[in-house]
C-alpha positions as CSV (number, residue, x, y, z in Angstrom):
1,X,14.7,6.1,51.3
2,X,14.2,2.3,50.9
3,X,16.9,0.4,48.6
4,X,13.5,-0.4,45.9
5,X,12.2,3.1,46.3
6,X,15.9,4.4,45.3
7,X,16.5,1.4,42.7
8,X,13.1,2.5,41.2
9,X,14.5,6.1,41.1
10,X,17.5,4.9,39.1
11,X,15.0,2.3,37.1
12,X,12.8,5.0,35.7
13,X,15.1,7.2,34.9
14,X,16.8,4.7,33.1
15,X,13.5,3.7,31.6
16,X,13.3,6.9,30.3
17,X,16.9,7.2,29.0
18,X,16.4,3.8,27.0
19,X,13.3,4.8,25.5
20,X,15.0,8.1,24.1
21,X,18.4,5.6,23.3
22,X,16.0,3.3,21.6
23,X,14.3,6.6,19.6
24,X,17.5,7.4,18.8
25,X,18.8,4.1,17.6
26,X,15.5,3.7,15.3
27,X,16.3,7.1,13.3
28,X,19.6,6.1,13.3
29,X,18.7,3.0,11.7
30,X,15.7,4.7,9.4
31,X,18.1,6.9,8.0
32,X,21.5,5.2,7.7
33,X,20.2,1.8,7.5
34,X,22.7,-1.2,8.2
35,X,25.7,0.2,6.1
36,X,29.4,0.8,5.9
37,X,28.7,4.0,7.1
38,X,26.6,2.7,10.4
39,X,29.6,0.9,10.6
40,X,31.9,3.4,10.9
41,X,30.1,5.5,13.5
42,X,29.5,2.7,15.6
43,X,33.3,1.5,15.2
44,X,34.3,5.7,16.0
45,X,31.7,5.3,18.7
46,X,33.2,2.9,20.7
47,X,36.2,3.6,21.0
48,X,36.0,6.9,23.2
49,X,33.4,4.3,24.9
50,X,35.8,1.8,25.4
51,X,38.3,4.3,26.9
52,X,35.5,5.6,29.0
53,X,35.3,2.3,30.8
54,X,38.4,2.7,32.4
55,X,38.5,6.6,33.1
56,X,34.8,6.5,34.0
57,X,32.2,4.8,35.5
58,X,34.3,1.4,34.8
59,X,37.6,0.9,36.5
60,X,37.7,4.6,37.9
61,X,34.3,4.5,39.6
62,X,35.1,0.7,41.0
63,X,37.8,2.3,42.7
64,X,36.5,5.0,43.8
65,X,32.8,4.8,44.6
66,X,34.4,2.5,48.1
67,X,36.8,4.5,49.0
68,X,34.7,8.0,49.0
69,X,32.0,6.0,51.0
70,X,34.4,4.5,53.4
71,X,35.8,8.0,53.7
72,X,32.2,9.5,54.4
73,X,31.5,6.8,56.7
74,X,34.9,7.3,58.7
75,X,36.1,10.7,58.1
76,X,33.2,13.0,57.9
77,X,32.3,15.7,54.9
78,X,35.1,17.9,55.1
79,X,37.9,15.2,54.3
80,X,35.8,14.1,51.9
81,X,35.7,17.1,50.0
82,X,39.6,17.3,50.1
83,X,39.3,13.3,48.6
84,X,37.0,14.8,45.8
85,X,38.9,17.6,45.1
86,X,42.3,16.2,44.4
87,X,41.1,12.9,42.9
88,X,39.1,15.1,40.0
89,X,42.2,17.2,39.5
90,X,44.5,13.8,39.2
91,X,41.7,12.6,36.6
92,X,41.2,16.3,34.9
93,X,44.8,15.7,34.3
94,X,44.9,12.6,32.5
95,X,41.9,12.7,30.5
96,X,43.5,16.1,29.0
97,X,46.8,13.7,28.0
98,X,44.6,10.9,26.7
99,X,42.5,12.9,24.9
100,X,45.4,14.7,22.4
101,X,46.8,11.1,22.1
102,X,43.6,9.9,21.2
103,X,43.3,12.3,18.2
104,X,46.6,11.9,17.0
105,X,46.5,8.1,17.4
106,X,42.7,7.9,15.5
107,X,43.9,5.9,12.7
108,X,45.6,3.1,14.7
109,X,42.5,3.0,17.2
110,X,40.4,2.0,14.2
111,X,42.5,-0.1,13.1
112,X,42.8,-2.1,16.3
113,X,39.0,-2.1,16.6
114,X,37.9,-3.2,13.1
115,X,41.1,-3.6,10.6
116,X,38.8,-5.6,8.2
117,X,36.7,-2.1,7.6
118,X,39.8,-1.3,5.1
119,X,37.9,-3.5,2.5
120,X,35.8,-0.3,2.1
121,X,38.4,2.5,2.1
122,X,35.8,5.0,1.8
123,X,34.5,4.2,5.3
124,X,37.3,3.2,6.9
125,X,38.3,6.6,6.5
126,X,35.1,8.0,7.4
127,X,35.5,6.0,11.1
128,X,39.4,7.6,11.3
129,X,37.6,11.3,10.6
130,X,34.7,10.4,13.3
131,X,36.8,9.0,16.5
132,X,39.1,12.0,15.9
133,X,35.8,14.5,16.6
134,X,34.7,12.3,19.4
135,X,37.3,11.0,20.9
136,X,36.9,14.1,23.5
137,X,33.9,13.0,24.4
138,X,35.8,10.6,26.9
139,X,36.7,13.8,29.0
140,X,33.4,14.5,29.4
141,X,32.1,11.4,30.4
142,X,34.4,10.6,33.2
143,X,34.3,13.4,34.7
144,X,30.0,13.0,34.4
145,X,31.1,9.5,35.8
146,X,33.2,10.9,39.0
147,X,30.3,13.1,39.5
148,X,27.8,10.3,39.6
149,X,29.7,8.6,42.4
150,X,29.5,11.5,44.4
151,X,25.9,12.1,43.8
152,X,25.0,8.1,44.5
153,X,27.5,8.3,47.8
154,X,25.2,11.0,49.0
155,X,21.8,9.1,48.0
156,X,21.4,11.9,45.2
157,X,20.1,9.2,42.5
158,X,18.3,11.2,40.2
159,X,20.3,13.4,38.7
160,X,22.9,10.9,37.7
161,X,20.3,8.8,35.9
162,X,18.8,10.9,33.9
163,X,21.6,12.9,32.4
164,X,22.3,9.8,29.7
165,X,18.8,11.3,28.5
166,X,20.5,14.4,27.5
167,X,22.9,12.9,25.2
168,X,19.6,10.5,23.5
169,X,18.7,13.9,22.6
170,X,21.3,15.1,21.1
171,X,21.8,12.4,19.1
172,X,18.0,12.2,18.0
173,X,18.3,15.8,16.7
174,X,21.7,15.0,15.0
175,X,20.0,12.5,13.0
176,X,16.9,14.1,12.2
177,X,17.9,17.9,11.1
178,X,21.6,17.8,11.4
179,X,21.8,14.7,8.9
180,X,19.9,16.4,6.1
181,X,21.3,19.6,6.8
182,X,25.0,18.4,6.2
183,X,23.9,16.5,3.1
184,X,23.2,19.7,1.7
185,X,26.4,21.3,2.4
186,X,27.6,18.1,0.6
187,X,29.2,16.7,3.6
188,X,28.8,13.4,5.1
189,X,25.7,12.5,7.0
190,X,27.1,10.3,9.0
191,X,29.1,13.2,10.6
192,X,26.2,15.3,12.3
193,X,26.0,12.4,14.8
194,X,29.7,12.9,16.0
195,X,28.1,16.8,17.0
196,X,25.5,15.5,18.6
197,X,27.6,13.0,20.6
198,X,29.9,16.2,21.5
199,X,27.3,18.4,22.6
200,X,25.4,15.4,24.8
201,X,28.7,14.6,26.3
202,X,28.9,18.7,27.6
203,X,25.2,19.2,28.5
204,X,25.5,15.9,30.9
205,X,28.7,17.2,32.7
206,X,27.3,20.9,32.9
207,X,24.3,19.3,34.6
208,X,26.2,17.0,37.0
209,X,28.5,20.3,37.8
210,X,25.3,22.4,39.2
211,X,23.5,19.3,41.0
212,X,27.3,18.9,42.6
213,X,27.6,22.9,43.2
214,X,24.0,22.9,45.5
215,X,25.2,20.4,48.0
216,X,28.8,22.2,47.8
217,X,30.7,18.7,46.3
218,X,31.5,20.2,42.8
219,X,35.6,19.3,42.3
220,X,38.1,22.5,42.7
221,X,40.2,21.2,39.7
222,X,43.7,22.4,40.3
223,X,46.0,23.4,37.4
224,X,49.4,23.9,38.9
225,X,51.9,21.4,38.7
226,X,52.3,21.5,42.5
227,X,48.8,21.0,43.1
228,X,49.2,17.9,40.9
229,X,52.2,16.6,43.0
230,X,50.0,17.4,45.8
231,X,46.9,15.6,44.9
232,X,48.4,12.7,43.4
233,X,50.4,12.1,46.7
234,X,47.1,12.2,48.7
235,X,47.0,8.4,50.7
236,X,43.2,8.3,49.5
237,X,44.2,9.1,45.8
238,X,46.6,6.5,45.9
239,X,44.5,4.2,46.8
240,X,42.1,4.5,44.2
241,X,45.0,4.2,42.0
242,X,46.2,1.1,43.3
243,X,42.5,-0.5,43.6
244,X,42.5,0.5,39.9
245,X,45.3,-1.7,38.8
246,X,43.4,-4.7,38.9
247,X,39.8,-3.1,37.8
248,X,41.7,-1.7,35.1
249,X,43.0,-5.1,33.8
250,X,39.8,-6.4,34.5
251,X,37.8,-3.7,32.0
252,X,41.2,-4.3,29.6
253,X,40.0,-8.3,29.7
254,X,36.0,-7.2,29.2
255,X,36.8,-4.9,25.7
256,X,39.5,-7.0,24.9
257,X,36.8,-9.4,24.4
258,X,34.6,-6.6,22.3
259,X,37.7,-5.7,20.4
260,X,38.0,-9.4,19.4
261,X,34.4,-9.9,18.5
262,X,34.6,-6.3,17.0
263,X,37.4,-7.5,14.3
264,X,35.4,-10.7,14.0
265,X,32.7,-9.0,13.2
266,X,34.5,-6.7,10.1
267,X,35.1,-9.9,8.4
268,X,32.0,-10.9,8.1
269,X,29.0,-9.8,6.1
270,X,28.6,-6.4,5.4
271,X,26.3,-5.1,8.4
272,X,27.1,-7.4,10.9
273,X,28.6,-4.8,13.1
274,X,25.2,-2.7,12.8
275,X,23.4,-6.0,13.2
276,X,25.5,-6.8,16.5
277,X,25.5,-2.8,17.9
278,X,21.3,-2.9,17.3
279,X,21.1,-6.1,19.1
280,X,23.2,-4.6,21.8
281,X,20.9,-1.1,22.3
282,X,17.6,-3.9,22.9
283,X,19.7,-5.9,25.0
284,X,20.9,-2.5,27.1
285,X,17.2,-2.1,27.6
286,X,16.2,-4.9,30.7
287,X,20.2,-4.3,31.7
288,X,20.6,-0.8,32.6
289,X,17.1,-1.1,33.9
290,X,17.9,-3.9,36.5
291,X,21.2,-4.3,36.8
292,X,22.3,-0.9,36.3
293,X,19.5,0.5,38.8
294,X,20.7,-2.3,41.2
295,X,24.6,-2.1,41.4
296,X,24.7,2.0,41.2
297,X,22.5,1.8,44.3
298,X,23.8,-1.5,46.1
299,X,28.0,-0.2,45.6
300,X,27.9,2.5,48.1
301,X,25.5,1.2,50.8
302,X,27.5,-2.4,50.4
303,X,31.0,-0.4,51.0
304,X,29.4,1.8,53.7
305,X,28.2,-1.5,55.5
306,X,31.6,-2.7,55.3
307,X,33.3,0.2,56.1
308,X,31.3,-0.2,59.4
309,X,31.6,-3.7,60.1
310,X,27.8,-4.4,59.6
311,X,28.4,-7.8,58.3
312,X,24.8,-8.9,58.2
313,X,23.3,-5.9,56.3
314,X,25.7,-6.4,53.7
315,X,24.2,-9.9,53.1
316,X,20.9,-9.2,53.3
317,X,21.3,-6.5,51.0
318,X,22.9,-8.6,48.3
319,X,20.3,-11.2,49.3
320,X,17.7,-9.0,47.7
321,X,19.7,-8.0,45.0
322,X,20.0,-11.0,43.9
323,X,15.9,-12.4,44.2
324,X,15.0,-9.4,42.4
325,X,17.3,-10.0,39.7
326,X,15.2,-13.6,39.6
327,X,12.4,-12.0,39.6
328,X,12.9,-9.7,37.3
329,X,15.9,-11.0,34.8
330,X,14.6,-14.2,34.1
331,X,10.9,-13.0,32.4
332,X,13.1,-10.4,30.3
333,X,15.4,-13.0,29.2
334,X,12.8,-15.3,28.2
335,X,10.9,-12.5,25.9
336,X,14.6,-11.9,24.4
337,X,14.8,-15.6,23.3
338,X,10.9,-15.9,22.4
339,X,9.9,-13.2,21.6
340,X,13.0,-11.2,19.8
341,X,10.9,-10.8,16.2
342,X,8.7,-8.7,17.4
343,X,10.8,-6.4,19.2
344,X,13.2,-5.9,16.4
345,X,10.9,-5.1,13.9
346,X,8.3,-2.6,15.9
347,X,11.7,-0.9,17.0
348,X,13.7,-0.7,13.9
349,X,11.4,-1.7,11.1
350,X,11.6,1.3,9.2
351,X,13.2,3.4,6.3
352,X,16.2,1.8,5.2
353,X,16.2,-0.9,7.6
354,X,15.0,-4.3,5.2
355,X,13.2,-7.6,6.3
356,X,17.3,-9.4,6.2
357,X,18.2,-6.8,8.5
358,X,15.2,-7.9,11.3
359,X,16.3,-10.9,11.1
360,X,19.8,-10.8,11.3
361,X,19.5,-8.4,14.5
362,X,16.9,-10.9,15.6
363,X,19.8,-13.5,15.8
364,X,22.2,-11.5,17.2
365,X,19.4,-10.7,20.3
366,X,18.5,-14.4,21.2
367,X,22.1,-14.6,21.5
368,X,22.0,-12.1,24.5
369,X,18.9,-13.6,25.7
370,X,20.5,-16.8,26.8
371,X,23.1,-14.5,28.6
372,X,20.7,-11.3,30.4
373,X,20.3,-13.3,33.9
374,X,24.3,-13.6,34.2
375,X,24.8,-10.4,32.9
376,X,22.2,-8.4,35.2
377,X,23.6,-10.5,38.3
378,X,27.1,-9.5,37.7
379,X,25.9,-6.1,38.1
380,X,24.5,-7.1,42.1
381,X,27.3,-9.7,42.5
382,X,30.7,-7.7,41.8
383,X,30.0,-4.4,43.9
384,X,30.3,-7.4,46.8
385,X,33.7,-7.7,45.8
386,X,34.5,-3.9,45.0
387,X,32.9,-2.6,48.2
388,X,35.2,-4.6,50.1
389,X,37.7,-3.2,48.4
390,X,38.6,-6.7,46.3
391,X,38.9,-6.1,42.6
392,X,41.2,-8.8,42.1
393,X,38.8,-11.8,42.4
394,X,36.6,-10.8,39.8
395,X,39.6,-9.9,37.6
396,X,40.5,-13.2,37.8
397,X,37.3,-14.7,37.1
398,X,37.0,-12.3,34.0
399,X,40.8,-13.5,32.2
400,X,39.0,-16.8,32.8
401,X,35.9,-16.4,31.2
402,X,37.5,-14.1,28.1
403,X,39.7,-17.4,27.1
404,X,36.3,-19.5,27.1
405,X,34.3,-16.8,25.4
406,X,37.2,-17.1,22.8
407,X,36.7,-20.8,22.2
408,X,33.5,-21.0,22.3
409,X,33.8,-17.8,19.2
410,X,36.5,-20.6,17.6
411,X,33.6,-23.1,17.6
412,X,30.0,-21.1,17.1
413,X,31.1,-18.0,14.2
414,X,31.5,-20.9,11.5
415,X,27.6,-21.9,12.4
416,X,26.1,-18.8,13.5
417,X,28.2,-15.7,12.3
418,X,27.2,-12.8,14.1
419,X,24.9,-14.0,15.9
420,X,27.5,-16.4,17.7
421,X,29.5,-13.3,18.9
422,X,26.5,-12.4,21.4
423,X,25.9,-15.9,22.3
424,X,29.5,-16.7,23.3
425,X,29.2,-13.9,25.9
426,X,26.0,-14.7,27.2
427,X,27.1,-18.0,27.8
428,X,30.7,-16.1,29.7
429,X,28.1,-14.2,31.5
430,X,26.3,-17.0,32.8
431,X,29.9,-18.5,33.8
432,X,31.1,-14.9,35.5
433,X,28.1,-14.8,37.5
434,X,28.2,-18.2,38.8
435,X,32.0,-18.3,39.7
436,X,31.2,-14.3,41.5
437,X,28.4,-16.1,43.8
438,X,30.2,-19.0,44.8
439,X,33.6,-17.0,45.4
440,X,31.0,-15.3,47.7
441,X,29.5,-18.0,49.4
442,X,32.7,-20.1,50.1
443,X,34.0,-16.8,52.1
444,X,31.0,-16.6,54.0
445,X,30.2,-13.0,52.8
446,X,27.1,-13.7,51.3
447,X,24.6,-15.8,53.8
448,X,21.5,-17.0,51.9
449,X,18.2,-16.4,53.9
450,X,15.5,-18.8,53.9
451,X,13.2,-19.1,51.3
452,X,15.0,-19.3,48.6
453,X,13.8,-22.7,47.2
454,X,9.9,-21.4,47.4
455,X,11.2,-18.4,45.7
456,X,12.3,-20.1,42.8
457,X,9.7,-22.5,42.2
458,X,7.4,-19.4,42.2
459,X,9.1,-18.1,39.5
460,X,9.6,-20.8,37.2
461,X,6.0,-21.8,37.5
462,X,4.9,-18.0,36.5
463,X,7.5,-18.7,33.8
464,X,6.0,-21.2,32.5
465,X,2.6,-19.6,31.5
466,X,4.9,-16.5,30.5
467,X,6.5,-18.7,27.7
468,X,3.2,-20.3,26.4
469,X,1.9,-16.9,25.7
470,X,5.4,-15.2,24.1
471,X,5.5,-18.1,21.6
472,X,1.8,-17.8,21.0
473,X,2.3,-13.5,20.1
474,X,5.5,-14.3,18.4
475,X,3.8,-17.1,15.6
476,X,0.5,-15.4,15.5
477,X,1.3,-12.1,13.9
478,X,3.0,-11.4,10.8
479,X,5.2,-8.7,12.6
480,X,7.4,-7.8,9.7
481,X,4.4,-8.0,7.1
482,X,2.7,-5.2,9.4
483,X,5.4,-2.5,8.3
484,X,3.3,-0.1,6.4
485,X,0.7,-0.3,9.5
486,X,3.2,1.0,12.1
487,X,0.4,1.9,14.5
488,X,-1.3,-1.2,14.5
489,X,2.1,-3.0,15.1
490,X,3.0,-0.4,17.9
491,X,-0.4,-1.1,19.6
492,X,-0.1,-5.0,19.3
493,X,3.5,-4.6,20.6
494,X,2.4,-2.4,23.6
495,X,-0.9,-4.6,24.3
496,X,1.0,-8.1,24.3
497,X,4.1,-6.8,26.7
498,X,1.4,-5.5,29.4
499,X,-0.6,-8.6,29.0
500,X,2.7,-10.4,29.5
501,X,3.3,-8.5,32.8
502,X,-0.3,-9.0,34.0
503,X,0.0,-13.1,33.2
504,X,3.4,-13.5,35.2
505,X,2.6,-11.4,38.8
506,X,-0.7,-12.6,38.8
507,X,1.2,-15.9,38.4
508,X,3.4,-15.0,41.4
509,X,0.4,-14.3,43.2
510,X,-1.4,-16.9,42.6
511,X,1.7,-19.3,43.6
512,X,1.6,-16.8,47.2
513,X,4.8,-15.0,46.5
514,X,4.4,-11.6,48.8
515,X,5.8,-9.2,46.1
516,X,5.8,-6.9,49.1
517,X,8.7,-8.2,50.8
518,X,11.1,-6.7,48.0
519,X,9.2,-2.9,48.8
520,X,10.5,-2.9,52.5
521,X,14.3,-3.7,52.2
């Protein structure tokens, strides 16, 4: 299968998971609105994310994705089934450890995350009560993630990206009978979505279990304390761990940076961490979609071409990463900045959600917008580092570019509030994925091939007719006016983004860009 026919896998999979996430984020926000208690479940909710990052498909899987494919590539199946089964029993261990700590340690978690919640003790107690059910979803999810990089090492996309659709689910049914249901038991509403979370965090792994039981991959997780010694001893499990260190400081740097803004965003009007979270499920959208698709199948062909010496198909490989993350970030990131109204209000327009609310979230999402083409190219550009076993460099790049997002937080909140807290990492972004491509370029890994000056004129001329016609939809219709006609908005919504796709590849086209070239890599 063709790297676009496998990133298209991924893509619609993904397409399909952020339609149910975005389904699931407008019930959320029809029934809970933009409140203290939004607030807390998102505050709950990120945290067992935030430790997922580096148990799961963050740290752990930048670690270990290259060394189970240099493994395949060197050592053959059978070795690689001994590296699978003792690096899932070292993580089976630690995610049972964490996971008690986690509970016990709820109140200080949300603390650290968003201390200025206690100005609404009610809630803040609500968020303690909410990561203390959850926090066990972590477990779940990296072992889903360690599955997933066995399933990608063996080309088994599918499975992997569409299991997130499972949890969307979940969540959608949590909000829409379990909330109502638990209101009349005269309990919390808020707390049905922590069971839905739970149970979308166990249907994913059972999934990933079978799809890793037919090819005969699924982890032997050993409980004895020998077999611990054992595993953890393995050379191949201790080198994940030491290629962890540095990805691990390097995901410490990235939610350090989203526990900062996190806390910023507590202090500031009530909402503004609903505002921001909203913003960030839109934003999601073009990124797991692109960037997502791109790097979960680029990081195991990249380390597999390394691991073989094939210096120039790991070039040409990021080569087309990164044109199609041209071609295909830069129109998304221009309807983000021109076009955010409408998005925010067909999307979450409804029940509770009020006309401040839009616009607030519209803010926050322009802020992104100025930041999508760094942050979908960092997704092609790192797995160049991490399949060459490097996850230093872009550690170092990352402690950089958290000081600046800092500063540039110090400067924008006083004039932008929320919004600023998005736009100062769109602007890090844009910084990251710079620094990543010349690191790559100065050590001769990366070897442009010709074209690439065509390329982008192509593109920025298509671009050009693109704009005209977003700012044309955006001023045109009274989007938040059309509330009550949900249907007609929907439609106009639906009819403007195809007639947005048609204008810019006929554009492309028309400029001779052979869209073809991208189908046969």
């Amino acid at each position: 299968m063709s790297l676009f026919k496998s990133a298209s896998v991924v893509s619609g999979l993904t397409l399909l998971s952020r339609i149910t996430g975005l389904v699931r984020e407008l019930l959320i926000a029809a029934t809970f609105g933009a409140s203290a208690m939004t607030d807390a479940f998102n505050v709950a909710f990120r945290i067992p994310n935030l430790f997922r990052r580096f148990f799961g498909e963050g740290a752990f899987s930048q670690a270990f994705v290259p060394v189970l494919a240099a493994s395949k590539a060197q050592q053959g199946d059978v070795a690689t089934k001994v590296l699978i089964d003792r690096v899932a029993t070292v993580l089976a261990w630690a995610l049972l450890c964490l996971s008690v700590l986690g509970v016990l340690g709820a109140g200080g978690m949300v603390w650290a995350m968003a201390s200025g919640m206690q100005q609404d003790p009610h809630g803040y107690d609500v968020a303690v009560r909410l990561t203390r059910w959850m926090f066990p979803y972590i477990a779940f999810m990296s072992l889903v993630a360690l599955g997933a990089g066995v399933l990608n090492t063996y080309k088994r996309f599918a499975v992997p990206a569409a299991t997130p659709v499972l949890l969307n689910i979940c969540m959608i049914f949590a909000a829409w009978l379990g909330a109502p249901w638990f209101k009349t038991l005269g309990l919390e509403p808020i707390y049905a979505l922590a069971g839905g979370v739970l149970l979308g965090g166990v249907l994913q792994l059972s999934v990933q279990w079978l799809a890793l039981k037919r090819l005969g991959l699924n982890p032997r997780l050993a409980w004895r304390w020998s077999a611990l010694k054992q595993a953890w001893a393995d050379s191949g499990t201790q080198n994940i761990l030491i290629l962890m260190g540095p990805a691990l400081l390097g995901v410490g740097v990235a939610h350090l940076s989203m526990l900062i803004n996190t806390q910023i965003a507590s202090y500031l009007a009530p909402g503004s961490v609903s505002w921001i979270t909203y913003a960030d499920r839109l934003m999601e959208f073009p990124t797991a979609m692109l960037g997502v698709a791109m790097g979960v199948v680029l990081m195991p062909q990249l380390a597999m071409a390394r691991a073989s010496g094939d210096t120039a198909r790991y070039s040409a490989m990021l080569d087309w990463g990164l044109r199609l993350v041209v071609l295909l970030a830069v129109p998304c990131a221009l309807a983000l900045l021109l076009f955010p109204k409408p998005l925010v209000a067909v999307l979450y327009h409804y029940g509770a959600m009020t006309d401040f609310d839009v616009q607030q979230v519209t803010r926050a999402l322009m802020g992104w917008g100025v930041g999508l083409v760094g942050i979908v190219a960092i997704k092609v550009l790192a797995p160049g580092y991490f399949a060459s076993q490097d996850t230093k460099t872009p550690v170092k790049v990352a402690v950089v570019v958290l000081v600046l997002t800092q500063l540039l937080n110090v400067a924008l909140v006083p004039v932008f509030a929320h919004a600023a807290l998005t736009l100062s990492i769109g602007i890090g972004a844009m910084v990251n994925a710079l620094w990543l491509l010349l690191g790559l370029l100065k050590r001769g890994s990366y070897k442009p091939e010709p074209g690439w000056g065509l390329f982008v004129l192509q593109v920025l001329a298509a671009c050009v007719l693109l704009a005209l016609f977003l700012v044309w939809a955006n001023s045109h219709f009274a989007w938040t006016a059309l509330r009550s006609e949900s249907l007609k908005r929907i439609g106009l919504l639906s009819s403007i983004l195809l007639a947005s796709g048609l204008i810019y590849f006929f554009a492309l086209w028309a400029a001779g860009m052979k869209l073809r070239q991208f189908l046969r890599r």
